[in-house]
KENU-494793 format. One record per residue: x, y, z of N, C-alpha, C in turn; residue number from 0; residue in three letters. Coordinates in steps of 0.02 Angstrom, whole numbers, plus 50000, padded with zeros to 5 digits. Example, Ala and Ser with C-alpha at 12.3 -4.5 7.8 and 13.67 -1.06 7.14 Angstrom:
residues 2
REC; n.u; n.v; n.w; ca.u; ca.v; ca.w; c.u; c.v; c.w; pos; code
REC; 50660; 49716; 50390; 50615; 49775; 50390; 50660; 49835; 50390; 0; ala
REC; 50642; 49888; 50354; 50684; 49947; 50357; 50645; 50002; 50394; 1; ser
***
This chain:
residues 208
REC; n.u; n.v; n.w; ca.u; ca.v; ca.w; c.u; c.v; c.w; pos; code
REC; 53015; 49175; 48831; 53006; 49190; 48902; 53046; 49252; 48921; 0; unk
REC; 53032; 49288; 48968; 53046; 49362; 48994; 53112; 49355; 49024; 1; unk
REC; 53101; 49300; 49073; 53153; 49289; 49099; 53234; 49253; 49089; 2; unk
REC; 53221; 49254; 49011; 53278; 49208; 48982; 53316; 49261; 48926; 3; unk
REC; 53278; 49315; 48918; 53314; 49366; 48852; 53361; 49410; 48890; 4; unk
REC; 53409; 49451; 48868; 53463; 49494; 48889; 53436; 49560; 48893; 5; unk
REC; 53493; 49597; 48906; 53452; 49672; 48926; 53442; 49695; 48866; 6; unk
REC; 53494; 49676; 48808; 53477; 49711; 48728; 53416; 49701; 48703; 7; unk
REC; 53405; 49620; 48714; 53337; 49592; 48698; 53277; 49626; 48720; 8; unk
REC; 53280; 49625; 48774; 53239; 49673; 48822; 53206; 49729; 48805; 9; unk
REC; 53265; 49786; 48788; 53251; 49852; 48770; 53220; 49846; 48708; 10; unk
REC; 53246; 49802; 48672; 53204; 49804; 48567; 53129; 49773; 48585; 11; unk
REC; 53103; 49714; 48612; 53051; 49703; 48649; 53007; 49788; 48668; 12; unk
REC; 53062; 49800; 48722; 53008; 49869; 48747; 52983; 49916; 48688; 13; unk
REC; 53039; 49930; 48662; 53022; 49978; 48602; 52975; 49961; 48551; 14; unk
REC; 52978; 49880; 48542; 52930; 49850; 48479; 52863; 49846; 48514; 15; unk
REC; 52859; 49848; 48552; 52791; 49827; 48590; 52781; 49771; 48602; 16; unk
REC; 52823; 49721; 48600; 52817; 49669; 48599; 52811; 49633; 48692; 17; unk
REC; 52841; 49688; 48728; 52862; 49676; 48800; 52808; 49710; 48821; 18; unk
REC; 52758; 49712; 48847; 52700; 49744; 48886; 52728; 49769; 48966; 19; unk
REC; 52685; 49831; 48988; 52706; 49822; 49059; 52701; 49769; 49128; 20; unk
REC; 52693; 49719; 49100; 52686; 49664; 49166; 52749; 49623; 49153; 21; unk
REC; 52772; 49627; 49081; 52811; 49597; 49056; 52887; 49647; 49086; 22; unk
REC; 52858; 49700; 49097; 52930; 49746; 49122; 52926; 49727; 49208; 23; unk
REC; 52872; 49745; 49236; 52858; 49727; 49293; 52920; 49660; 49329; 24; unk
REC; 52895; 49581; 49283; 52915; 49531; 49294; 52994; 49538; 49282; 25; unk
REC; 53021; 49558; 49234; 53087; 49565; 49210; 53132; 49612; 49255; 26; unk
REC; 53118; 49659; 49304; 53114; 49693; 49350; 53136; 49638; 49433; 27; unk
REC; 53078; 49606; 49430; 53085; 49553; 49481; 53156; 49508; 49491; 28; unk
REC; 53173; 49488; 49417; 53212; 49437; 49426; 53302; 49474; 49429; 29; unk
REC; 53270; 49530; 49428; 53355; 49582; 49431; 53373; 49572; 49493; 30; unk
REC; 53457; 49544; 49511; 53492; 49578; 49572; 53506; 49642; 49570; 31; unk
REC; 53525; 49696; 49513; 53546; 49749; 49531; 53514; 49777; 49469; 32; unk
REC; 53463; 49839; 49508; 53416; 49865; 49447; 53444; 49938; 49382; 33; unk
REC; 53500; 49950; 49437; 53525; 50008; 49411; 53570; 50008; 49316; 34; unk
REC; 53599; 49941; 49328; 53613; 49947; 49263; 53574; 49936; 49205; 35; unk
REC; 53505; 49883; 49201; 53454; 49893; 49203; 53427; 49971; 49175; 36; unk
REC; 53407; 50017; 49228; 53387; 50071; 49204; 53431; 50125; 49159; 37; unk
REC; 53508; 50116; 49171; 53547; 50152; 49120; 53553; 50122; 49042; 38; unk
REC; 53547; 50054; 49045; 53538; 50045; 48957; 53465; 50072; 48938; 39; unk
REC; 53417; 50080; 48983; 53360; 50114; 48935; 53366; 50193; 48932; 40; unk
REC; 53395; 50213; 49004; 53399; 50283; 48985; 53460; 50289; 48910; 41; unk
REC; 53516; 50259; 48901; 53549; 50248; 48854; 53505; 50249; 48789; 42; unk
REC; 53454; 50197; 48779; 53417; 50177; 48736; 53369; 50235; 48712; 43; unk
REC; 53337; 50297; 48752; 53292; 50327; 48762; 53340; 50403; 48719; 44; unk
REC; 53384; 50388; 48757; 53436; 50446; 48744; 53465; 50455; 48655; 45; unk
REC; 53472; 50398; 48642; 53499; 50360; 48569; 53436; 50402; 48517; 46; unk
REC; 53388; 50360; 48552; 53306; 50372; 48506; 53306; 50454; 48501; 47; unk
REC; 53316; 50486; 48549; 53301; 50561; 48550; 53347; 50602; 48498; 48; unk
REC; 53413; 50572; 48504; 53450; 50590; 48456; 53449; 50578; 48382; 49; unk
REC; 53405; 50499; 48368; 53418; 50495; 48298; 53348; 50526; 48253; 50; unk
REC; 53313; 50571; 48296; 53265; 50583; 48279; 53281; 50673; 48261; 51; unk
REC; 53323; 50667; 48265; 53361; 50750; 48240; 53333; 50803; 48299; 52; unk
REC; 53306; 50781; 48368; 53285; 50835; 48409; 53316; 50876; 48420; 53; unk
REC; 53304; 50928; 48409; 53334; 51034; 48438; 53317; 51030; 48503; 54; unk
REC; 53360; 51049; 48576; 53332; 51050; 48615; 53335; 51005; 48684; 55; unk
REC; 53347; 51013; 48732; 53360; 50962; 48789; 53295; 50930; 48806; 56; unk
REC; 53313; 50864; 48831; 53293; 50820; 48868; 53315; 50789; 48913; 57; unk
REC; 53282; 50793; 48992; 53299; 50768; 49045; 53268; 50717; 49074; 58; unk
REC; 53280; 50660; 49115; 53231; 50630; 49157; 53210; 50652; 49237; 59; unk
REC; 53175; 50649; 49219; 53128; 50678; 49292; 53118; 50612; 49350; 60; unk
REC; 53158; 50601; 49383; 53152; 50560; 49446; 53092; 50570; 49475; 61; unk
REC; 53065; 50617; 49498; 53022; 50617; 49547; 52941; 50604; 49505; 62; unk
REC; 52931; 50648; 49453; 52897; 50629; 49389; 52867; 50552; 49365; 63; unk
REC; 52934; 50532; 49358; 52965; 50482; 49319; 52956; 50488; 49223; 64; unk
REC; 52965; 50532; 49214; 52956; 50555; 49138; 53009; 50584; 49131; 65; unk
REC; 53032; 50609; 49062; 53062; 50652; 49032; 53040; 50722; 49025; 66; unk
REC; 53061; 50771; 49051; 53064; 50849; 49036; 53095; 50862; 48959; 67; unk
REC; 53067; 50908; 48953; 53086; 50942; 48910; 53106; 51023; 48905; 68; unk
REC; 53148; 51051; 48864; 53164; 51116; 48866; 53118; 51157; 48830; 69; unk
REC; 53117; 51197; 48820; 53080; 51253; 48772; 53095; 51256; 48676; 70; unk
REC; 53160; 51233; 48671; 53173; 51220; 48606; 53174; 51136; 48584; 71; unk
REC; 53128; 51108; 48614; 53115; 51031; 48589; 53060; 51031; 48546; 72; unk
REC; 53081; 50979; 48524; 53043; 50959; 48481; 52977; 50891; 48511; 73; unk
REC; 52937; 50924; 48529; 52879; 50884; 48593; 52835; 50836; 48517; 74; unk
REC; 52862; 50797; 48454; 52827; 50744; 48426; 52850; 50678; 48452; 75; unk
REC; 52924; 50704; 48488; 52940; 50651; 48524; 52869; 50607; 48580; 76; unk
REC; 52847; 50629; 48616; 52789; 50635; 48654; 52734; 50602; 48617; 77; unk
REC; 52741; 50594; 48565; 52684; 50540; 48506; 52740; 50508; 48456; 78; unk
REC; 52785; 50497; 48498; 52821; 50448; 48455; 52833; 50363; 48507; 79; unk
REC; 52788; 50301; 48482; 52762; 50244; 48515; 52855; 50216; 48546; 80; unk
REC; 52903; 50209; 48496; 52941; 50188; 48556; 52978; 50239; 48614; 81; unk
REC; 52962; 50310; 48595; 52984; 50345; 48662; 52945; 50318; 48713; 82; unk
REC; 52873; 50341; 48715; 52852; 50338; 48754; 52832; 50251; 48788; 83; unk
REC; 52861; 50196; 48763; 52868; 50151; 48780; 52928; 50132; 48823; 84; unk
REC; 52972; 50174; 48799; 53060; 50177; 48842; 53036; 50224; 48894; 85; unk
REC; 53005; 50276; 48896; 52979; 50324; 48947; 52956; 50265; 49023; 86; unk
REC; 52890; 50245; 48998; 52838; 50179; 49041; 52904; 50134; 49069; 87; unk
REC; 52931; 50104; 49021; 52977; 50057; 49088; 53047; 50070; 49101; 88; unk
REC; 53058; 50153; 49091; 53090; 50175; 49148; 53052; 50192; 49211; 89; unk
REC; 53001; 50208; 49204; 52980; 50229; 49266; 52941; 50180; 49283; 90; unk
REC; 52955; 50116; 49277; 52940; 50048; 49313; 52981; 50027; 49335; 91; unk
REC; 53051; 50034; 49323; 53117; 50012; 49349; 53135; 50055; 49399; 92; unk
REC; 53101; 50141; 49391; 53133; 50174; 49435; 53091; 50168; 49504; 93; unk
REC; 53016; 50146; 49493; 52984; 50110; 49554; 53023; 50058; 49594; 94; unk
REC; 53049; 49999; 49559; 53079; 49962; 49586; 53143; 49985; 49627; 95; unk
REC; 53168; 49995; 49591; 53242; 50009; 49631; 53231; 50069; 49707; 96; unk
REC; 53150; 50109; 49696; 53132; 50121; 49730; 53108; 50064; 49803; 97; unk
REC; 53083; 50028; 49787; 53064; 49974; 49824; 53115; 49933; 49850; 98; unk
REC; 53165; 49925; 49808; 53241; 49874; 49850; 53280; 49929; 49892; 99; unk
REC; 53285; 50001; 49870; 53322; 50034; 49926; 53284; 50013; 50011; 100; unk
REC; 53207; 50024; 49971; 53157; 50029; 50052; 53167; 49951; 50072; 101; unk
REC; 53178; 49937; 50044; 53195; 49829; 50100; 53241; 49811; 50126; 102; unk
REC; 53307; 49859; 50082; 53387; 49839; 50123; 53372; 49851; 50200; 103; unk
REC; 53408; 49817; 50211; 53431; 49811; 50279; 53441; 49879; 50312; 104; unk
REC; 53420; 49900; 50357; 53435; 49983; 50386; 53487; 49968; 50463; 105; unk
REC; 53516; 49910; 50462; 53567; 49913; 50518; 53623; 49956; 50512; 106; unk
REC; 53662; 49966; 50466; 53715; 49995; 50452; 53687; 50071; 50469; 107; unk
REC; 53628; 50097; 50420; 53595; 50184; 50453; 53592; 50188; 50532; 108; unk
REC; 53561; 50129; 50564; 53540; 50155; 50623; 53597; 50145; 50668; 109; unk
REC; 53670; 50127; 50646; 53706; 50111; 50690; 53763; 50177; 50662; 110; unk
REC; 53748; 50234; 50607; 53767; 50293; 50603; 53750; 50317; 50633; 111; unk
REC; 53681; 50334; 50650; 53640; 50372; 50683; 53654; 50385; 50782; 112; unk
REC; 53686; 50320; 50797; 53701; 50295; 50871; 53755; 50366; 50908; 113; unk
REC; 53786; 50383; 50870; 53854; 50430; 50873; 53796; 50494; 50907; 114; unk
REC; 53753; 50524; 50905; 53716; 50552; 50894; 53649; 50547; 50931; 115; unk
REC; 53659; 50477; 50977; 53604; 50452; 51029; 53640; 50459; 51093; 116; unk
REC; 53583; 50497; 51157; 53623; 50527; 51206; 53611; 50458; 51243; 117; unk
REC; 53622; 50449; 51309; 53615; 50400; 51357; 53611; 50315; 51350; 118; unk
REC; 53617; 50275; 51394; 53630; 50216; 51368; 53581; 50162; 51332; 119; unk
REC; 53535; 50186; 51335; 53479; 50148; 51287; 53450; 50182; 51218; 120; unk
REC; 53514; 50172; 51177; 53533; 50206; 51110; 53473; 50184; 51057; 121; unk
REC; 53465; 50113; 51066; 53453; 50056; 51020; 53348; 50079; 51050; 122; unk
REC; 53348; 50086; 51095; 53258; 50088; 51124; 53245; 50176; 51117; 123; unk
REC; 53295; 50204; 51110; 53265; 50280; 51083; 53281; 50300; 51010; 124; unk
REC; 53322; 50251; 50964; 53299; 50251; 50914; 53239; 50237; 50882; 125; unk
REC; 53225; 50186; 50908; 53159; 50126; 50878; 53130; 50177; 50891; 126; unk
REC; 53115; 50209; 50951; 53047; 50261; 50979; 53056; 50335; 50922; 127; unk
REC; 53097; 50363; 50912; 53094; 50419; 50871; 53071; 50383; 50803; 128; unk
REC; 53095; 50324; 50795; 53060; 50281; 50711; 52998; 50290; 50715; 129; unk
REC; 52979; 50242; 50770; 52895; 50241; 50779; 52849; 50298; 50759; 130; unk
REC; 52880; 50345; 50791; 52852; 50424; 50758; 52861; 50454; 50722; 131; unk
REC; 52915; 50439; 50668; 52948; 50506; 50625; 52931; 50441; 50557; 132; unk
REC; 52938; 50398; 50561; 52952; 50350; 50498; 52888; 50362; 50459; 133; unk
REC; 52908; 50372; 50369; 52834; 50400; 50341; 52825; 50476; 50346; 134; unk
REC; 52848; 50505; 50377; 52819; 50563; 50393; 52853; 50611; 50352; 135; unk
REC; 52830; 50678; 50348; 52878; 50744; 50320; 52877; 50822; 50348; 136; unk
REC; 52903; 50843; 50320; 52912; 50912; 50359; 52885; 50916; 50436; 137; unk
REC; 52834; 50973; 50440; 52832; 50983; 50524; 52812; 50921; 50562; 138; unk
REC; 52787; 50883; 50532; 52743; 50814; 50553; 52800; 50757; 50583; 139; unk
REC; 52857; 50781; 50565; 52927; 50730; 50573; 52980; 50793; 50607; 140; unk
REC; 52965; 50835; 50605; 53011; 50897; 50631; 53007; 50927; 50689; 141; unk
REC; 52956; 50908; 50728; 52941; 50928; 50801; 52942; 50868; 50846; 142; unk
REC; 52947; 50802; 50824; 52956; 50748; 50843; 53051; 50752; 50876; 143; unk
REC; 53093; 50777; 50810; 53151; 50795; 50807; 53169; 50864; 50861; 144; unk
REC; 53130; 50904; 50869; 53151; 50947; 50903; 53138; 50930; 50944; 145; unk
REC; 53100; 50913; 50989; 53084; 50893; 51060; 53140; 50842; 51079; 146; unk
REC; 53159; 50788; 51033; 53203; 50747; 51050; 53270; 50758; 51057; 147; unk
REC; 53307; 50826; 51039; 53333; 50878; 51055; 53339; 50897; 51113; 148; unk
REC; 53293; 50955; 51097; 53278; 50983; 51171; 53283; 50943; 51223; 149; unk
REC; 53238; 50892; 51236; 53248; 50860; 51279; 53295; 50809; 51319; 150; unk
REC; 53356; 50823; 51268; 53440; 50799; 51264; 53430; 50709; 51266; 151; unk
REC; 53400; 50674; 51216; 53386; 50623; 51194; 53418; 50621; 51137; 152; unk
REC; 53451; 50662; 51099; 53499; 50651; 51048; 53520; 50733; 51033; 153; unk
REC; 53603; 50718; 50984; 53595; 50798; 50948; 53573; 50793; 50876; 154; unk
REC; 53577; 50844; 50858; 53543; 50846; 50795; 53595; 50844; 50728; 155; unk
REC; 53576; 50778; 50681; 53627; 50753; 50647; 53609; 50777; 50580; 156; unk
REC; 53618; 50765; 50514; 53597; 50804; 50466; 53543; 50771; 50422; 157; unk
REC; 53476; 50813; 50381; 53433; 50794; 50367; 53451; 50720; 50344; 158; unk
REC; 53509; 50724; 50284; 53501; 50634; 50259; 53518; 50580; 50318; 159; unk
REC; 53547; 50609; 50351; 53573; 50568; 50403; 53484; 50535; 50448; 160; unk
REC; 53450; 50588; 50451; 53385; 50571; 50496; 53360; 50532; 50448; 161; unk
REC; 53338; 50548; 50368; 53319; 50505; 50325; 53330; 50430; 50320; 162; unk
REC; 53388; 50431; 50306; 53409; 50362; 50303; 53396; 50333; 50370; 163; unk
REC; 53395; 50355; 50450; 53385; 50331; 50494; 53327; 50305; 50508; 164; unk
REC; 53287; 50338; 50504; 53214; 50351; 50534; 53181; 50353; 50485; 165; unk
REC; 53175; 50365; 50437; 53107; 50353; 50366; 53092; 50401; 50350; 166; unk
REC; 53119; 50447; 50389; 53078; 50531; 50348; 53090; 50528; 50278; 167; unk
REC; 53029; 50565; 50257; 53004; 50581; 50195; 53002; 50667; 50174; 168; unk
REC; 53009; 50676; 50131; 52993; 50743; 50101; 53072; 50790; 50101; 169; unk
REC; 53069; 50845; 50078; 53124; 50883; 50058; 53184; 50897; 50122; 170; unk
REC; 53227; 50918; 50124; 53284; 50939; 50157; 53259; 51023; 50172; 171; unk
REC; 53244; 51033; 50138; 53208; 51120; 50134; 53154; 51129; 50202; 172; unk
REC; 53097; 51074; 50168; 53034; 51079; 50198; 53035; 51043; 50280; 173; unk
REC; 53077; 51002; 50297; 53101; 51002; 50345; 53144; 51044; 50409; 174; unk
REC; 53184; 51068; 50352; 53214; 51100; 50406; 53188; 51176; 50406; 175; unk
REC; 53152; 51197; 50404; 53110; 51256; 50375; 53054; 51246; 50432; 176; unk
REC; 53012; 51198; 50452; 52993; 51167; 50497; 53020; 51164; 50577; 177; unk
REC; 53076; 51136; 50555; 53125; 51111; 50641; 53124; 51183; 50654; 178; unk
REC; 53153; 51244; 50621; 53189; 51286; 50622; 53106; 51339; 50679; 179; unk
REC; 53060; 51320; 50657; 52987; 51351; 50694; 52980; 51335; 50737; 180; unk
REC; 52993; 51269; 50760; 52994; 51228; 50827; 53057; 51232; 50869; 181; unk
REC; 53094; 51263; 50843; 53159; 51284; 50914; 53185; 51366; 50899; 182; unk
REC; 53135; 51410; 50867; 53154; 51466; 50882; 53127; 51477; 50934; 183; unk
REC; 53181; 51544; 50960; 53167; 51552; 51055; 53087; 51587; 51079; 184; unk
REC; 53045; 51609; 51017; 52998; 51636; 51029; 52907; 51590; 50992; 185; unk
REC; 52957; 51545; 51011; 52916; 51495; 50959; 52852; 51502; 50979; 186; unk
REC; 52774; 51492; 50957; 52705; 51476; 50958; 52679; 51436; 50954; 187; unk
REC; 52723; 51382; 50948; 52697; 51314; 50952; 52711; 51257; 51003; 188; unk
REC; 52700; 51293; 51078; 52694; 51251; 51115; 52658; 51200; 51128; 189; unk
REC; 52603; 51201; 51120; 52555; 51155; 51106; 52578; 51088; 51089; 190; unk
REC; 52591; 51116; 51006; 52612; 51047; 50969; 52697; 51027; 50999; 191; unk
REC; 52726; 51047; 51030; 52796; 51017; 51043; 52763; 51002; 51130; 192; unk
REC; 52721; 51013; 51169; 52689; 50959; 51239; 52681; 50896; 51203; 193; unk
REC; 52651; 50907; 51145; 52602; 50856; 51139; 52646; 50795; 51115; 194; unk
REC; 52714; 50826; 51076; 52764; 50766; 51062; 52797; 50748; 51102; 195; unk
REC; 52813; 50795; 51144; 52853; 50758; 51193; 52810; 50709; 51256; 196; unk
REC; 52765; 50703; 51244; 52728; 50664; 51273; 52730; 50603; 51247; 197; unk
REC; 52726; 50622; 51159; 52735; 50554; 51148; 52780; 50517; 51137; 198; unk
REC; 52849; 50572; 51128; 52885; 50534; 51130; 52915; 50491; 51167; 199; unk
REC; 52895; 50514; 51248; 52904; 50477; 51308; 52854; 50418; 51305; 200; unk
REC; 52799; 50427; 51288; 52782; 50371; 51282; 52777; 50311; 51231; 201; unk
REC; 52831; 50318; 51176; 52861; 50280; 51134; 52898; 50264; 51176; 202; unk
REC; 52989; 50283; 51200; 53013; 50263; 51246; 53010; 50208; 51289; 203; unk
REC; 52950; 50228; 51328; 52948; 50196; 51369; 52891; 50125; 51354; 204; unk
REC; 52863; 50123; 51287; 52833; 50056; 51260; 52906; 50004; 51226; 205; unk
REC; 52956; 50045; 51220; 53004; 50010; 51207; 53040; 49973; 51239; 206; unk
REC; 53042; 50021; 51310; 53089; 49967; 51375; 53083; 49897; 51371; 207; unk
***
């Protein structure tokens, strides 16, 4: 059973083929904390790369979820069955741990975020900037932010800080690269900053 072998067990499983991906999936499930978890395989992955005499770096790619490679590698790694088996359920574990950050509890963020909320209904113009910005990225979450600004409904705290608050998605770059179009003084996009602050008032005020 999946749920009764150790993490050593585990990893020789993955590598033998003996552990399929539903079998990583499930073994995944029954973790309280996924992170150590994913460092004995990157460990494991890391080991393999080495005893295989590779010239040449190898990285893991988070966003990917694969391994990079440099220019002086040796890419048979890439058709070698237990890399690319240690490859697959890292980036099943790195889903997960993806998935338990997104379930924790977000009280502790949104009660950072408060320092940073103007007037006394802190807690109903948070929820309302969520409603709109959560999911979202760059300008699509960045004019939501400026208007809420401007309109002295909060100051402006720093990208991770909005992240972790509110759900924004996408780069620190591509965001603020964005905000930065929507509150220059000669801006062209009035349009789209009426049209948020409309809604953001009327988030607001579905919150009362």
């Amino acid at each position: 059973m999946i749920h009764d072998v150790s993490t050593t067990e585990f990893i020789a499983a993955v590598k033998d083929g003996s552990c399929n991906e539903n079998d990583v999936q499930r073994y995944c499930s029954i973790q309280p904390s996924l992170m150590p978890l994913f460092k004995s395989l990157h460990k494991a992955a890391s080991t393999l790369i080495a005893s295989k005499g590779t010239q040449g770096g190898f990285v893991w790619n988070l966003t990917e979820r694969r391994w990079d490679f440099d220019n002086t590698s040796d890419l048979r790694l890439y058709t070698d069955k237990e890399f690319v088996r240690l490859q697959s359920a890292m980036g099943i574990v790195c889903d997960h741990i993806e998935e338990q950050e997104h379930t924790k509890p977000q009280h502790g963020k949104e009660k950072a975020i408060e320092q940073y909320i103007t007037g006394n209904q802190k807690e109903t113009t948070i929820q309302a900037i969520k409603s709109l910005v959560c999911g979202k990225k760059g300008k699509q979450a960045a004019v939501y932010i400026a208007v809420a600004v401007s309109d002295g409904y909060m100051s402006k705290p720093t990208f991770d800080l909005l992240k972790d608050a509110f759900g924004i998605e996408g780069t620190k770059q591509a965001f603020n690269n964005a905000y930065k179009l929507y509150t220059e003084t000669n801006s062209t996009r009035k349009s789209e900053l009426d049209a948020a602050k409309a809604a953001l008032k009327r988030a607001i005020e579905s919150e009362e």
